[in-house]
C-alpha positions as a Python dict, from the first residue, in 0.01 Angstrom:
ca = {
    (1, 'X'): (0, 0, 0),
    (2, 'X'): (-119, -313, 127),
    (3, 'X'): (110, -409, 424),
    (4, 'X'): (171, 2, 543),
    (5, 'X'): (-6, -28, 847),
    (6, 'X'): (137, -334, 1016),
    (7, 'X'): (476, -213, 893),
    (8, 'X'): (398, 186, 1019),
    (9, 'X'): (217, -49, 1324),
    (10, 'X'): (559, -279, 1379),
    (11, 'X'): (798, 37, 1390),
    (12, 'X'): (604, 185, 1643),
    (13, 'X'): (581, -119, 1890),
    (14, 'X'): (962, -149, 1819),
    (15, 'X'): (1018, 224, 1921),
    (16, 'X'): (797, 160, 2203),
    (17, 'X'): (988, -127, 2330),
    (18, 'X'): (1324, 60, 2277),
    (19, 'X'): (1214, 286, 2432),
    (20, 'X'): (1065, 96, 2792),
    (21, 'X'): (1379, -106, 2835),
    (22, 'X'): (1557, 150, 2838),
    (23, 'X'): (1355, 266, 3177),
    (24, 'X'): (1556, 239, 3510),
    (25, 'X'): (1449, -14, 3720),
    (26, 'X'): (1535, 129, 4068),
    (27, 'X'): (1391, 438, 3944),
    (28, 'X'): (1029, 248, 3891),
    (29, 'X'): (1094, 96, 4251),
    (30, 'X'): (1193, 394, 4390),
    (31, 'X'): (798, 528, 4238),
    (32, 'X'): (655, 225, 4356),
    (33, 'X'): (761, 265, 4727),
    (34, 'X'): (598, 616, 4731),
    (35, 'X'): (303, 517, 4580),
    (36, 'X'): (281, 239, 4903),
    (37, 'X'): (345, 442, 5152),
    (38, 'X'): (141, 778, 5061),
    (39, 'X'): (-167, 815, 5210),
    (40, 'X'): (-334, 970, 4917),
    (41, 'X'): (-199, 987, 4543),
    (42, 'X'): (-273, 1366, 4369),
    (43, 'X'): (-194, 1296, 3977),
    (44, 'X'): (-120, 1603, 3771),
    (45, 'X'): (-24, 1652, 3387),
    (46, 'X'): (-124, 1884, 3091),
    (47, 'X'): (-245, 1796, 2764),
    (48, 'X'): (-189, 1406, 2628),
    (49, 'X'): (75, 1368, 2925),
    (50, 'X'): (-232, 1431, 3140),
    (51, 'X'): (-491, 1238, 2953),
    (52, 'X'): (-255, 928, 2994),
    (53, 'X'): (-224, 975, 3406),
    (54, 'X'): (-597, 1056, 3443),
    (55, 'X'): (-604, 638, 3323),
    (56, 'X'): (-290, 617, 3563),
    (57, 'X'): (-500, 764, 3859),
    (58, 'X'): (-850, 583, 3774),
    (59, 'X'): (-647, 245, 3806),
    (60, 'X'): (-457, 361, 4083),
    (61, 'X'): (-860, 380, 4228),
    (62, 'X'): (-967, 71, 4072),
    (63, 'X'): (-662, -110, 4321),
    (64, 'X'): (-822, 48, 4648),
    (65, 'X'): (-593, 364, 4657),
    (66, 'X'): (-687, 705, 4701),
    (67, 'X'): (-598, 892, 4395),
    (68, 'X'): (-754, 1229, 4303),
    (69, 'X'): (-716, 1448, 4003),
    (70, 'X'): (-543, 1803, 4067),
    (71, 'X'): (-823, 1996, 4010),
    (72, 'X'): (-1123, 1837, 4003),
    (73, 'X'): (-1410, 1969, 4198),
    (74, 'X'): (-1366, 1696, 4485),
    (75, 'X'): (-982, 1702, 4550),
    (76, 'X'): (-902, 1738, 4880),
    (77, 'X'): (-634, 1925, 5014),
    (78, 'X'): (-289, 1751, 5022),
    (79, 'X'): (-90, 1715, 5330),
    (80, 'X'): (298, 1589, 5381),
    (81, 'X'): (161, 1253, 5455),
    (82, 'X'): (47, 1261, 5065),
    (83, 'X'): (252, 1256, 4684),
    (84, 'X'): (199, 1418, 4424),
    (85, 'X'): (249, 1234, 4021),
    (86, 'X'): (315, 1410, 3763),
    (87, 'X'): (401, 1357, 3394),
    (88, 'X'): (522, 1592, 3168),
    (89, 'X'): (763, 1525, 2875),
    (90, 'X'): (936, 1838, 2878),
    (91, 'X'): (916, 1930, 3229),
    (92, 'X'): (900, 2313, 3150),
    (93, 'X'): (489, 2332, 3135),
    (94, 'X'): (423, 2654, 3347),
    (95, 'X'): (94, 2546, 3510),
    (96, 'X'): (238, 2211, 3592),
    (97, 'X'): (572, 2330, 3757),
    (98, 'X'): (379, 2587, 3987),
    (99, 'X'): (158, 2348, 4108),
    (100, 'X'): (456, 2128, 4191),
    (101, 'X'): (665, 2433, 4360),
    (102, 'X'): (338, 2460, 4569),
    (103, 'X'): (304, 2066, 4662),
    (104, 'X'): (649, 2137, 4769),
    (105, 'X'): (611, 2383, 4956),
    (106, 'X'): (325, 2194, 5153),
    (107, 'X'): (570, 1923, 5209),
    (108, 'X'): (412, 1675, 4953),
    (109, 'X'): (634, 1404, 4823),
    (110, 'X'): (667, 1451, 4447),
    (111, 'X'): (700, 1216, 4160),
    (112, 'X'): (772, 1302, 3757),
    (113, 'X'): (773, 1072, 3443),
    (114, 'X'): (943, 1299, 3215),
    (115, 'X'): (1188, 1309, 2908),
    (116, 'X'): (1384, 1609, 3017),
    (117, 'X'): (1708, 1536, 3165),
    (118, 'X'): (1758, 1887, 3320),
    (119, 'X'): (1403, 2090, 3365),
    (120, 'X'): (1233, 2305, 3605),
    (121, 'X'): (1011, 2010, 3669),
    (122, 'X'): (1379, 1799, 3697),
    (123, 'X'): (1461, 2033, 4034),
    (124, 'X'): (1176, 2056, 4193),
    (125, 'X'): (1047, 1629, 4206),
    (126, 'X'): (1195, 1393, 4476),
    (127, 'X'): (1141, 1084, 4223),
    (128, 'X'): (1192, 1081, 3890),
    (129, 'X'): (1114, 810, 3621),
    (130, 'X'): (1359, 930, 3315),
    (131, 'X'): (1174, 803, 2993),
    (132, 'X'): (1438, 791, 2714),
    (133, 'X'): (1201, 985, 2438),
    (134, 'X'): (1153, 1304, 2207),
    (135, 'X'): (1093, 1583, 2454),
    (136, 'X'): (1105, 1881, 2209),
    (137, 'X'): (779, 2017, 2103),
    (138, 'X'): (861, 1908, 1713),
    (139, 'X'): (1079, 1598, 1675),
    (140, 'X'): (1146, 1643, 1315),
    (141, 'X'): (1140, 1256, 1343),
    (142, 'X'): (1482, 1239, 1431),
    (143, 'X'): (1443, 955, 1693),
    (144, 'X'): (1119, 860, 1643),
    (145, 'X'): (919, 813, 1302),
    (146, 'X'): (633, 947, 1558),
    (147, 'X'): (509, 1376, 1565),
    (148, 'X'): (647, 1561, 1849),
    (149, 'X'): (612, 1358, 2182),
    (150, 'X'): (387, 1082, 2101),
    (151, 'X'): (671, 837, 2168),
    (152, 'X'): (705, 948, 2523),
    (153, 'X'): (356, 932, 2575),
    (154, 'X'): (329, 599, 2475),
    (155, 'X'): (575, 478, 2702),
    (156, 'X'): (453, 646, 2988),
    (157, 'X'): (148, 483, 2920),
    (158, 'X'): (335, 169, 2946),
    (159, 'X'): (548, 252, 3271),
    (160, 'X'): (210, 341, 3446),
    (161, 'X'): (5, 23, 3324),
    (162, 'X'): (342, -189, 3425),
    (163, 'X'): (325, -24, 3737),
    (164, 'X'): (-73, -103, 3808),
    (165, 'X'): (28, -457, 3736),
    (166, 'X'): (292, -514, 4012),
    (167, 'X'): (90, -323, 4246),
    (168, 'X'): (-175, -516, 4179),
    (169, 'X'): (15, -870, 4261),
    (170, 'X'): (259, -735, 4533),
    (171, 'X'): (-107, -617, 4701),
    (172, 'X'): (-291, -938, 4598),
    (173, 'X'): (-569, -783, 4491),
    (174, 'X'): (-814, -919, 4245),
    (175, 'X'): (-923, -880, 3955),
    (176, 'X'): (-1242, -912, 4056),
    (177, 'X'): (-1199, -677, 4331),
    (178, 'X'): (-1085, -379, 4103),
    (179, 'X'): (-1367, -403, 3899),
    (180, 'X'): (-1596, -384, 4199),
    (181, 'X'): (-1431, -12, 4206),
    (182, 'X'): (-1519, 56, 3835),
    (183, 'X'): (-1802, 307, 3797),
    (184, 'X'): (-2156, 159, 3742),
    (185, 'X'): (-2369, 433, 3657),
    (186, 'X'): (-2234, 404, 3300),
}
């Protein structure tokens, strides 16, 4: 089949656009202002949810921020004065809600992208971005012509790189100064 991939390739992008207009937009200003006025950003997420915020905290670096990665060898302890992001589709991943009941528990401001309207993960965050997507383990393709969560992922994806944009203008920070910030022993 000739044209299958920019037809498989269009659906997607149309699912993926559904899908980010449907975000709330006091929801991403209400994770914007706690990204401004934390002194350092902790990122947490398991599995592809995680993959896609460990980009989300490198560029949140890249912009002059302190971000850290919950449980890499150099994270520092987090104080009240800090938040916590977190993604996770389904909002029921064990290892990710203890580490938030903990984080709460320290007094850490705490942020979710999620598709779960009501999860464990739902209770516990301050801020929540509610990302209109598949949040069952199998998705049967019911909503999405995409396996399982994919669709959510991909739009998180989006929020987060929509969200390093208009921090990066509302900051005025250049282009050329985030790359100054990428790694160079590469």
């Amino acid at each position: 089949m000739k044209n299958e991939f920019h037809s498989v390739c269009g659906t997607i992008i149309t699912e993926i656009r559904s899908t980010v207009e449907r975000v709330c937009d006091t929801e991403v200003e209400d994770f914007i202002a706690l990204l401004l006025r934390s002194r350092r950003i902790f990122c947490l997420g398991s599995g592809r949810s995680g993959i896609l915020l460990q980009c989300f905290c490198m560029r949140l670096n890249h912009l002059g921020m302190q971000a850290h990665w919950v449980g890499s060898p150099n994270c520092p302890p987090a104080t009240p004065e800090d938040a916590l992001v977190v993604c996770s589709g389904s909002g029921k991943t064990a290892s990710v809600v203890s580490i938030m009941q903990r984080a709460k528990a320290l007094g850490v401001y705490i942020a979710l992208l999620t598709a779960a309207e009501n999860s464990d993960a739902c209770h516990i965050a301050d801020t929540i971005i509610h990302i209109q997507a598949p949040s069952a383990l199998m998705n049967n393709n019911s909503i999405s012509m995409q396996p399982m969560r994919t669709l959510f992922e991909q739009a998180a994806f989006v929020v987060c790189e929509t969200v390093v944009a208009i921090l990066q203008a509302r900051l005025n920070i250049r282009e050329e100064d985030m790359a100054k910030r990428h790694a160079n022993l590469e």
